[in-house]
C-alpha positions as CSV (number, residue, x, y, z in Angstrom):
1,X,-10.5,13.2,-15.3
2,X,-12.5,10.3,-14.0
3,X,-14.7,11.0,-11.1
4,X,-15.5,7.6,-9.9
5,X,-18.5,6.9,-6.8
6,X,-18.6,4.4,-4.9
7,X,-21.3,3.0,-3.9
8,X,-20.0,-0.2,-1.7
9,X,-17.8,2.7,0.1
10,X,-19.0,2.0,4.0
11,X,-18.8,-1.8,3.5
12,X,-15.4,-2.1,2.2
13,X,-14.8,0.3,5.6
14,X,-15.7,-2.3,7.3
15,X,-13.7,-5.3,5.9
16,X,-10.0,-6.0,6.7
17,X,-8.6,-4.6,3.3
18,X,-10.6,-1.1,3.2
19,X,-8.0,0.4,0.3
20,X,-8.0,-1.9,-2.8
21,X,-6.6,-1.7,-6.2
22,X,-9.9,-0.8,-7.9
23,X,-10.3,2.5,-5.2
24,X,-10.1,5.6,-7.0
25,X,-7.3,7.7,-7.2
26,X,-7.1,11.5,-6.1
27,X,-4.6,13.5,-8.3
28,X,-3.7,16.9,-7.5
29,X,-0.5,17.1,-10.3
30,X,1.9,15.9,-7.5
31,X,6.2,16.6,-9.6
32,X,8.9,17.9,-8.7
33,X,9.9,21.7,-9.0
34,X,13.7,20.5,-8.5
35,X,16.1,18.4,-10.5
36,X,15.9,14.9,-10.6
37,X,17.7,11.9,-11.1
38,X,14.5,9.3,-10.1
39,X,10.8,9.4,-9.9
40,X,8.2,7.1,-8.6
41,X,4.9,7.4,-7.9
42,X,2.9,6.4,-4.6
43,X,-0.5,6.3,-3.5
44,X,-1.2,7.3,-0.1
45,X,-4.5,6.0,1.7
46,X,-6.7,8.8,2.7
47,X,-10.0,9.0,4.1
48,X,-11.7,12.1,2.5
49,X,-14.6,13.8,4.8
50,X,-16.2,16.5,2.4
51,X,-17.3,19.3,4.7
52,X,-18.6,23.2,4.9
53,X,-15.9,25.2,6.9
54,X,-15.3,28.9,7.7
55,X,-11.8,29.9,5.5
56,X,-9.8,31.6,8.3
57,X,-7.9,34.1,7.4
58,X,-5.4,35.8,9.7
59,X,-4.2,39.3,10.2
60,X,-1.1,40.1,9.1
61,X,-0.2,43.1,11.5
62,X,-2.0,43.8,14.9
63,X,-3.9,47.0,15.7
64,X,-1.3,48.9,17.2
65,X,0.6,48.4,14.3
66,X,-2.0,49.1,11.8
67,X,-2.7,52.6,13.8
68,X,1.3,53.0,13.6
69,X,1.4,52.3,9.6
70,X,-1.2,54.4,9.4
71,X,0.6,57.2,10.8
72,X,3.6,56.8,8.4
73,X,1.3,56.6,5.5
74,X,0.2,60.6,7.0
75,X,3.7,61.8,7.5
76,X,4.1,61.5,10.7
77,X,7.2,59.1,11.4
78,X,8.6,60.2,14.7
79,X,8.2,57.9,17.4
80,X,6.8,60.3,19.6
81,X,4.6,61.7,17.5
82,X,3.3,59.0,16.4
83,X,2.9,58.0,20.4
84,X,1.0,61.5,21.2
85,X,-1.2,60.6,18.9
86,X,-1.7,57.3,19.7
87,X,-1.7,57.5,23.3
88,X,0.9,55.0,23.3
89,X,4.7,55.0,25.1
90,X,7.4,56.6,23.1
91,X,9.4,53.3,23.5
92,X,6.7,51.0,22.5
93,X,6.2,52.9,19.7
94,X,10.1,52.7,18.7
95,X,9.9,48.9,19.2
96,X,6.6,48.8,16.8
97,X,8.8,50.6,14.0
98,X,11.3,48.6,14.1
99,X,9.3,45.4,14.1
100,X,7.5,47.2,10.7
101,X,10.8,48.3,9.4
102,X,11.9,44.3,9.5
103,X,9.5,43.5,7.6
104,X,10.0,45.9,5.0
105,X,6.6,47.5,5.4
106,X,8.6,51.0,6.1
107,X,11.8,52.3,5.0
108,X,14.7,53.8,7.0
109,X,13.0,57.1,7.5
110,X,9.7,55.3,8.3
111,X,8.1,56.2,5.0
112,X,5.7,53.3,4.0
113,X,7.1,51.0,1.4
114,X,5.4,49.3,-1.6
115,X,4.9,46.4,0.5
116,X,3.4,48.7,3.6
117,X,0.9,50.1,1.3
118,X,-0.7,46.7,0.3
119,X,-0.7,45.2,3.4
120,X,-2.5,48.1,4.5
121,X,-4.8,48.3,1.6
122,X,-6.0,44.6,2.4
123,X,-5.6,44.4,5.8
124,X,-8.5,42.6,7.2
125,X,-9.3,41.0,10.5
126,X,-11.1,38.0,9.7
127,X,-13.2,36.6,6.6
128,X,-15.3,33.8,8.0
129,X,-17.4,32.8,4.5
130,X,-18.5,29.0,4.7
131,X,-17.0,27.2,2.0
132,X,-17.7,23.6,1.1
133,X,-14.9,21.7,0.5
134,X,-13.1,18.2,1.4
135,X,-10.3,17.3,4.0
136,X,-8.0,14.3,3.8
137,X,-7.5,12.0,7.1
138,X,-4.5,9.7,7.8
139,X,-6.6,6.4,8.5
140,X,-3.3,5.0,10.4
141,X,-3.0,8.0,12.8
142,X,-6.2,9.8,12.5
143,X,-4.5,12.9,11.8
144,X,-5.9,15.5,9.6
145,X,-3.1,16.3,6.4
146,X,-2.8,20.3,6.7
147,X,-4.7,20.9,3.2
148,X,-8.3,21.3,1.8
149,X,-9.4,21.0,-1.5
150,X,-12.6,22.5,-3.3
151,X,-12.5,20.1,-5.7
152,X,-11.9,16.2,-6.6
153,X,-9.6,15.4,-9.1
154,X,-9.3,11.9,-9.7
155,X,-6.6,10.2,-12.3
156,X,-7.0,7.8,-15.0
157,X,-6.1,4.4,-14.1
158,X,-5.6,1.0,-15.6
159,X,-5.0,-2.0,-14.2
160,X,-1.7,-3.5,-15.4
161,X,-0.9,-7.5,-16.4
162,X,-0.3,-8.0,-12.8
163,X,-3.5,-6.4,-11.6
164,X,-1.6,-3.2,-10.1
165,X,-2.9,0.3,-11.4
166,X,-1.2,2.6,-13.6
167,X,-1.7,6.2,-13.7
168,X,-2.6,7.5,-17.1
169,X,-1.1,10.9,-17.0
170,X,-0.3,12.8,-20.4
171,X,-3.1,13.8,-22.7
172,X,-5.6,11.4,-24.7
173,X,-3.2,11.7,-27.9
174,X,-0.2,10.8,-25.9
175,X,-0.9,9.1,-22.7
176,X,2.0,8.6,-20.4
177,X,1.7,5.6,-18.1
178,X,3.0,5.8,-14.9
179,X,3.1,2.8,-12.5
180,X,2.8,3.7,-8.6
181,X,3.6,2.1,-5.2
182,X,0.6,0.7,-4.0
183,X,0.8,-0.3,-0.3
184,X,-0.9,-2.5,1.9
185,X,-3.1,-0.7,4.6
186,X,-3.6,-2.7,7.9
187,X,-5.4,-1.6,11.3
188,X,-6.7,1.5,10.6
189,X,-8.7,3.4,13.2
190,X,-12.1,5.4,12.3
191,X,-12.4,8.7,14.0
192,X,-14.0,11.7,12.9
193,X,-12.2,15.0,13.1
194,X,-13.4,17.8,15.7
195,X,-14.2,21.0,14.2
196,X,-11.1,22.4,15.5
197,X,-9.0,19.9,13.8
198,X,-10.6,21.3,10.6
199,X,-10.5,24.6,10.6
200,X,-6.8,24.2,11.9
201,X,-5.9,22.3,8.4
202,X,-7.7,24.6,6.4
203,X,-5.8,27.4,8.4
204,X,-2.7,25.8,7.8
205,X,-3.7,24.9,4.1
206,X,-4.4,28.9,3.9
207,X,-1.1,29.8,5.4
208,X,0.6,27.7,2.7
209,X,-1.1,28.8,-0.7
210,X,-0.2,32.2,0.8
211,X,3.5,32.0,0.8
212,X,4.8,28.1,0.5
213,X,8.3,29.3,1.2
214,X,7.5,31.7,4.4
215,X,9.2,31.2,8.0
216,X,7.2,31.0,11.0
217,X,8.7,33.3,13.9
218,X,7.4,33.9,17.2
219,X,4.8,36.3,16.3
220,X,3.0,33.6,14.3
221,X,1.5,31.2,16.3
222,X,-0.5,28.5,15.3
223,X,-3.6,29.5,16.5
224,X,-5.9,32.4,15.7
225,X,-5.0,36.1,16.8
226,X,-8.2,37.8,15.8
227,X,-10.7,40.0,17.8
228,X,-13.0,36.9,17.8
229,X,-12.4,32.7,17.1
230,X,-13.6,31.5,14.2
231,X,-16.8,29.9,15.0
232,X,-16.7,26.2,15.8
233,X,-20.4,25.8,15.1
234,X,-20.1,26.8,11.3
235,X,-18.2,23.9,10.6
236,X,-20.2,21.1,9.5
237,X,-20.1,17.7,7.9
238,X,-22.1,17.1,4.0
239,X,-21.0,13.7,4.0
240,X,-21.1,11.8,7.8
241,X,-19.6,8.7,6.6
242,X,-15.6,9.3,5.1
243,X,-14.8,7.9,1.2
244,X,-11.4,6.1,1.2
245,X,-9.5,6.7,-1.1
246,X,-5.7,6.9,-2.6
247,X,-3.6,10.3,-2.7
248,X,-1.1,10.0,-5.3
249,X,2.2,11.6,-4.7
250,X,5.9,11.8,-6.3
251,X,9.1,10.3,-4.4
252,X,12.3,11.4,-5.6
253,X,15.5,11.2,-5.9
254,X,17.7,15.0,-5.7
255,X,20.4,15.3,-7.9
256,X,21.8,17.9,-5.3
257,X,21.7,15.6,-2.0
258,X,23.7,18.5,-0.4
259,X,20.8,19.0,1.6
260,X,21.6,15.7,3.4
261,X,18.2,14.2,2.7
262,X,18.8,11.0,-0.1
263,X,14.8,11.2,-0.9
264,X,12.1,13.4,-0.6
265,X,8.4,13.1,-1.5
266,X,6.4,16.0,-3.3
267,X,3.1,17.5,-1.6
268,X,0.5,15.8,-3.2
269,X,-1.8,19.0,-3.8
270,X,1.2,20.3,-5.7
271,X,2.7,22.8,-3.2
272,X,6.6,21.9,-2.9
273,X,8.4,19.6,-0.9
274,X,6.4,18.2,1.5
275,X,8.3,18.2,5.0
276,X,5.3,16.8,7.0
277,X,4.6,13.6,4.4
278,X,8.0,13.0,4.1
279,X,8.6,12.0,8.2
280,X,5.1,10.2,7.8
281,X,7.1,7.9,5.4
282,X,10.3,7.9,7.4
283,X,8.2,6.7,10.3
284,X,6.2,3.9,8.1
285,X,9.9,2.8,6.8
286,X,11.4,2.6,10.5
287,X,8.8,0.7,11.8
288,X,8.2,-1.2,9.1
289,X,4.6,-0.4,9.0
290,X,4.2,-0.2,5.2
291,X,5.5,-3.5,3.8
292,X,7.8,-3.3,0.8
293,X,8.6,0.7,1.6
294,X,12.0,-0.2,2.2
295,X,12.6,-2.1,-0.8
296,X,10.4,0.3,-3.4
297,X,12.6,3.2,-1.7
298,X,16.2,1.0,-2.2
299,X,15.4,0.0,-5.8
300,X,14.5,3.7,-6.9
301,X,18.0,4.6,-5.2
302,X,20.6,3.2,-7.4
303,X,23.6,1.3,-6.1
304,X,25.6,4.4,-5.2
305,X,22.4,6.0,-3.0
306,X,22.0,2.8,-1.8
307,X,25.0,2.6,0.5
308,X,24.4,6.9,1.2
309,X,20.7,5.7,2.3
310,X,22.7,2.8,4.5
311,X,25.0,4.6,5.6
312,X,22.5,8.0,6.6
313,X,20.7,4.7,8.6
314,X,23.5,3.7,10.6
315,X,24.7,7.3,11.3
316,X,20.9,8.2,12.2
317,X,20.8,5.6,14.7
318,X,24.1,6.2,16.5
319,X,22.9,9.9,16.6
320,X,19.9,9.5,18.3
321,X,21.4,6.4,20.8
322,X,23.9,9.6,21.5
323,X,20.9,12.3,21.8
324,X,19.4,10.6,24.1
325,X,22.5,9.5,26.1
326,X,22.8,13.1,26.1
327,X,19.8,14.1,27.4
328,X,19.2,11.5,30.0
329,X,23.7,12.8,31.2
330,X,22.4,16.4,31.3
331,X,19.5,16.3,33.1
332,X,19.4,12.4,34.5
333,X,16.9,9.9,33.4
334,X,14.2,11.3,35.1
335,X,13.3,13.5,32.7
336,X,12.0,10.4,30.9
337,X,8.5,11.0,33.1
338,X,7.8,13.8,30.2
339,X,8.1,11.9,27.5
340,X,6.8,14.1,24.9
341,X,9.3,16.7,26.2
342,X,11.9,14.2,26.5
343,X,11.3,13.4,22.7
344,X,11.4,17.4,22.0
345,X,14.6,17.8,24.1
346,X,16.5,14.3,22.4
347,X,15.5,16.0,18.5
348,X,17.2,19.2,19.7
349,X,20.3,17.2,20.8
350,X,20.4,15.2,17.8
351,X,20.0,18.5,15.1
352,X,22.9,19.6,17.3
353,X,24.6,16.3,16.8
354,X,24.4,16.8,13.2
355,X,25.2,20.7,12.8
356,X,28.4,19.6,14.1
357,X,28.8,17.5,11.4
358,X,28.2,19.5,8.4
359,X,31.0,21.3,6.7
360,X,28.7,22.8,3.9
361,X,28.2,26.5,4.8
362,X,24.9,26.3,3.2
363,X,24.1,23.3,4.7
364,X,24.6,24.9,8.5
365,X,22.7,27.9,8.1
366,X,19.6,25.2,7.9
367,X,20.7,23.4,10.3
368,X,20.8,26.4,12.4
369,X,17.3,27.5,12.1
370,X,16.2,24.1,12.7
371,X,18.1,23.8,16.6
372,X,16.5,27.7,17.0
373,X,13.0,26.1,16.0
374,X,13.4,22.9,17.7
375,X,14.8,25.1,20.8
376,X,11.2,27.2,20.8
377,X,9.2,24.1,20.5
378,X,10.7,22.5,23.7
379,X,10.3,25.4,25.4
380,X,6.8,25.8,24.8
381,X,6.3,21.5,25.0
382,X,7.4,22.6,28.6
383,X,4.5,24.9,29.2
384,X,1.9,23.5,28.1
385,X,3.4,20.3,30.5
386,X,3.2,23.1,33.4
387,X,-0.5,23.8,32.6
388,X,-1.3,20.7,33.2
389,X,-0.8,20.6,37.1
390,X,-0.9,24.7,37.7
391,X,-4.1,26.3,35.7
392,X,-3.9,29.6,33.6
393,X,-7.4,29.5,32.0
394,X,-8.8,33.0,33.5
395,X,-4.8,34.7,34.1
396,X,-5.4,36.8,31.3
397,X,-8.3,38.7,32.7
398,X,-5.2,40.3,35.1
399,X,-4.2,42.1,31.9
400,X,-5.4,45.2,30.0
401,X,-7.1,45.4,26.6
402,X,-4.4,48.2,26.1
403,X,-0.9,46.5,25.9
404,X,1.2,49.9,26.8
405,X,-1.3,49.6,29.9
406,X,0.3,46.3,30.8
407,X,4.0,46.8,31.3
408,X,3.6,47.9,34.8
409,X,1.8,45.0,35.9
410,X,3.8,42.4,33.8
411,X,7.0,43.7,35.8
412,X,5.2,43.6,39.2
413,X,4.2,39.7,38.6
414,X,7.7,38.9,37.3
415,X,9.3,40.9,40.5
416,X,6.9,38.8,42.4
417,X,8.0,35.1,41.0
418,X,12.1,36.6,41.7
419,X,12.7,37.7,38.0
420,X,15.0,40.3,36.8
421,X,13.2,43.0,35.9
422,X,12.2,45.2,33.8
423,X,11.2,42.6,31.4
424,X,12.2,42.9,27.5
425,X,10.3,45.0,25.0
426,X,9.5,41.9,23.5
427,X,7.6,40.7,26.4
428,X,5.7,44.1,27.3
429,X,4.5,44.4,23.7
430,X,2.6,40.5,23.4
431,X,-1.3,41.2,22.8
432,X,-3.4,40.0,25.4
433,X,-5.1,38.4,23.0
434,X,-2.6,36.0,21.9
435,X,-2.7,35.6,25.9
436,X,-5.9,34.5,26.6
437,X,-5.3,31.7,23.7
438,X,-2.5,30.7,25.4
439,X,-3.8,30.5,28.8
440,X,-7.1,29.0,27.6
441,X,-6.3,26.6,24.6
442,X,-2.9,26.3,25.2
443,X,-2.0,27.7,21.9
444,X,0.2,30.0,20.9
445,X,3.8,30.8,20.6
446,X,6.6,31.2,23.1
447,X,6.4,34.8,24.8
448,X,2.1,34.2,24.7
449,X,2.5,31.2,26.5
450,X,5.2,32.0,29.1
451,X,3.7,34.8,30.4
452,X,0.1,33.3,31.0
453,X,2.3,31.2,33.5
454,X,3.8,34.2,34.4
455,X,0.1,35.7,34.8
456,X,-0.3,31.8,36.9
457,X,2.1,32.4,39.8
458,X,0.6,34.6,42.2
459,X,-2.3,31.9,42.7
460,X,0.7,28.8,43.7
461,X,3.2,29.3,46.4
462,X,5.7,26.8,44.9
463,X,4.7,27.7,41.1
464,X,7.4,25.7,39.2
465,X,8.9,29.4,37.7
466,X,9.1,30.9,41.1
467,X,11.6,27.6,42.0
468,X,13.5,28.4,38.5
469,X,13.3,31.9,39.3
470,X,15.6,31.3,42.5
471,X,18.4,29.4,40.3
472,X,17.6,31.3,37.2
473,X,16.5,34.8,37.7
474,X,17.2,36.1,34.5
475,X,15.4,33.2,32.5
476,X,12.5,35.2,31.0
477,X,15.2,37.3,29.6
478,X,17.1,34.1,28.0
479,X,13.9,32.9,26.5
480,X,12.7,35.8,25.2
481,X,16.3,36.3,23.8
482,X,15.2,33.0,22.2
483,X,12.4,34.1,20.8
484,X,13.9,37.1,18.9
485,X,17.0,35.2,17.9
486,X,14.6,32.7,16.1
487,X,12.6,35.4,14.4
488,X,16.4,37.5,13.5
489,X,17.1,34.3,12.0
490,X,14.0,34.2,10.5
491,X,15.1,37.8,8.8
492,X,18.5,36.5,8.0
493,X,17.1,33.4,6.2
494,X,15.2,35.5,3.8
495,X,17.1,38.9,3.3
496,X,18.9,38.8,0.5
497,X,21.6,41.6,2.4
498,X,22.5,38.8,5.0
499,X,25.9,40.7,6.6
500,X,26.4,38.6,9.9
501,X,24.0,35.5,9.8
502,X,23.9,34.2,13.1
503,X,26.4,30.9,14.2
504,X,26.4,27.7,15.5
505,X,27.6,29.4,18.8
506,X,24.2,31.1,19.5
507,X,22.5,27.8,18.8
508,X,23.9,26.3,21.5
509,X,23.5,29.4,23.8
510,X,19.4,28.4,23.5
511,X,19.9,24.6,23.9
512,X,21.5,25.7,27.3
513,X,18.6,28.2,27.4
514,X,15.8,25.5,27.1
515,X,18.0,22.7,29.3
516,X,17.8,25.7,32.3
517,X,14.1,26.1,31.7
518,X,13.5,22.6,31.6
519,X,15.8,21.7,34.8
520,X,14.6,24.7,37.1
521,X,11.2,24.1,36.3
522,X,11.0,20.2,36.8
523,X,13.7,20.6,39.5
524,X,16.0,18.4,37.8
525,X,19.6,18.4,38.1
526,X,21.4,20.0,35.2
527,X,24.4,19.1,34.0
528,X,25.7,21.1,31.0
């Protein structure tokens, strides 16, 4: 492979065309795993920082149940024996089985498994080793892509007869010449990444290389649940100034479109389908920011796609005129003043919208998981938007280091705010950790970041959950009901000994879940 320098770099930055046809392209082996009936390449504009950054690496079980596994791998698989031992209640060591057993790191009698062993073996808290590597910026958006690369692996090009490049892919015997969409890149913005946007995407890049095809559930937040945060100072920059440069990827075109999506576009570091690039593009094609997208997309189509991708259009844009209509019926157009959470609440609708539609049992159980994942974001959208106007950075000193130690108190503050109590094992059992990132950063998942406004209420009179408390009393037990449903889903999704995957009916029992939240809360009218 080619690795091309250029020297010119920061002036072409500066100039109205900063991406040109002679920039160097970055080629990470970018095809398709699935069947395909079209293929075309594309070059993406990114601006590559090369940096020294600590790989994060998360825990995969907490202490308490690394202490319980540990007991298992003894013998000892009684709940309360193992909670004598421990110090720990019987109950919350029953819940901390059955979390294990789940995820298959014990069996039935709670002897470890194969799969408990090695997670035990390696378990680690946190490897911190600066690595040098580079990170890829979106030089529309700013945005950070969630991967980091040690290397640079450029491609071959040529120019063609019309001056656009061709890839030279294949070997020097047999080249295979490949021409790709080249588009034009107009006002850009220069902004250098925080160190927390780095280690996030190299976190994230981590997370994937791990397991490509794993589902996020409540337990695993995006941010960091270790004894200490990686350190922010550790992350430095080798190069100040960014090289631009083009990404090459792989659109195509299913043979299977069950799925519902008529394209899809390849991760260009070669991990799978890439969900994140792909609405990049969808965004570029709606608002026309990337001239000749629509047309490039069209012509790789085929006549009979063609009117699919029209049609998907149309029916995409009465869906979300209706999602919103929706929306603004159920809880009035006020909530429009939260318009990130108005955006959260209308995507919700609209996967709703289309569940409805699809007739493909396959098909639903995706669809599904979706409206429960959509339903958790809201939810947390909607507490973050709370922290804005009632503090929780120092709530989570109220709490224990010892989570059993915590139950007591979590009941008294939800009591407090006019909550049905006791609350649900799954909300007694959240480390404070995860807490304190919650309450500080804002980070974290659901149960982490309701209770830090839990933790928020004695300190506000009219705290917005004491208001939702008096219409809702029972609300911290609907969203923690959200929270496990996602992660049983989770389960379902992957077991292959799915008996009673969960329906479109408890989908739209959390929509109402997260329309209550939102409306007691904002003290909005809500209209189911």
């Amino acid at each position: 492979m080619n690795s091309v320098k250029h020297l010119t770099e920061k002036f072409f930055r500066t100039t109205a065309m900063p991406f040109r046809k002679d920039t160097s392209v970055l080629y990470y082996n970018p095809l398709p795993k699935a069947r395909w009936s079209q293929r075309q390449y594309l070059l993406y504009p990114v601006r590559m920082y090369r940096v020294v950054a600590p790989r994060v690496s998360s825990r995969k079980v907490n202490i308490l149940e690394k202490a319980v596994l540990g007991m298992c791998r003894a013998g000892i698989t009684e709940a309360a024996k193992i909670g004598h031992h421990l110090d720990i209640g019987k109950d919350l060591t029953a819940l901390i089985i059955s979390q294990i057993a789940d995820r298959d790191y014990v069996d039935s009698r709670g002897n470890l498994t194969q799969k408990g062993q090695k997670v035990l073996e390696d378990e680690t808290f946190i490897a911190q080793e600066a690595t040098a590597g580079f990170i890829f910026q979106d030089p529309w958006t700013g945005d950070l892509f969630p991967r980091f690369a040690e290397r640079e692996d450029y491609a071959d090009v040529r120019l063609n007869n019309s001056g656009f490049p061709e890839l030279i892919l294949g070997t020097t015997g047999r080249p295979n010449y490949q021409r790709a969409f080249m588009p034009q890149v107009k006002n850009t913005i220069e902004q250098q990444p925080s160190p927390n946007e780095i280690i996030k995407a190299v976190r994230e890049h981590e997370r994937t290389l791990k397991n490509v095809s794993r589902i996020k559930d409540d337990d695993d937040d995006d941010t960091w649940v270790f004894e200490k945060l990686p350190t922010l100072d550790r992350v430095s920059f080798i190069n100040e100034e960014p090289t631009d440069l083009w990404l090459a990827t792989c659109i195509y075109v299913p043979e299977d479109i069950s799925s519902g999506n008529v394209w899809k576009v390849y991760d260009p570091f070669g991990l799978g389908d890439s969900p994140w690039l792909l609405r990049k593009l969808e965004k570029h094609r709606k608002n026309q920011t990337i001239q000749g997208l629509e047309n490039f997309l069209l012509n790789m189509l085929g006549d009979q796609r063609k009117e699919q991708f029209n049609n998907l259009d149309d029916w995409l844009i009465l869906a979300d005129r209706e999602a919103c209509l929706q929306v603004e019926d159920k809880l009035t157009p006020a909530i429009r003043r939260w318009e990130e959470l108005f955006d959260d609440i209308v995507a919700l609708e609209r996967l709703y919208i289309e569940a409805k539609e699809v007739t493909d049992s396959r098909i639903i159980l995706d669809k599904i998981n979706n409206i429960l994942i959509a339903s958790q974001n809201a939810s947390e959208r909607l507490f973050k938007v709370l922290q804005q106007e009632y503090s929780t950075h120092n709530v989570w000193t109220r709490l224990s280091q010892r989570t059993q130690h915590n139950h007591e108190p979590l009941n008294q503050f939800a009591q407090s705010a006019g909550f049905t109590i006791p609350l649900p094992p799954g909300l007694l059992s959240v480390d404070r950790n995860k807490i304190r990132m919650a309450a500080v950063h804002g980070n974290g998942s659901l149960r982490s970041l309701m209770l830090a406004a839990l933790l928020a209420t004695p300190d506000h009179s009219t705290h917005p959950l004491k208001v939702a408390a008096k219409k809702y009393p029972d609300l911290l037990h609907q969203l923690d009901q959200l929270a496990q449903r996602r992660n049983s889903y989770a389960g379902h999704a992957t077991s292959q000994h799915t008996t009673q995957p969960l329906g479109l009916t408890d989908a739209v029992q959390q929509i109402d879940t997260v329309y209550r939240l939102v409306a007691g809360t904002l003290q909005l009218s809500y209209q189911p």
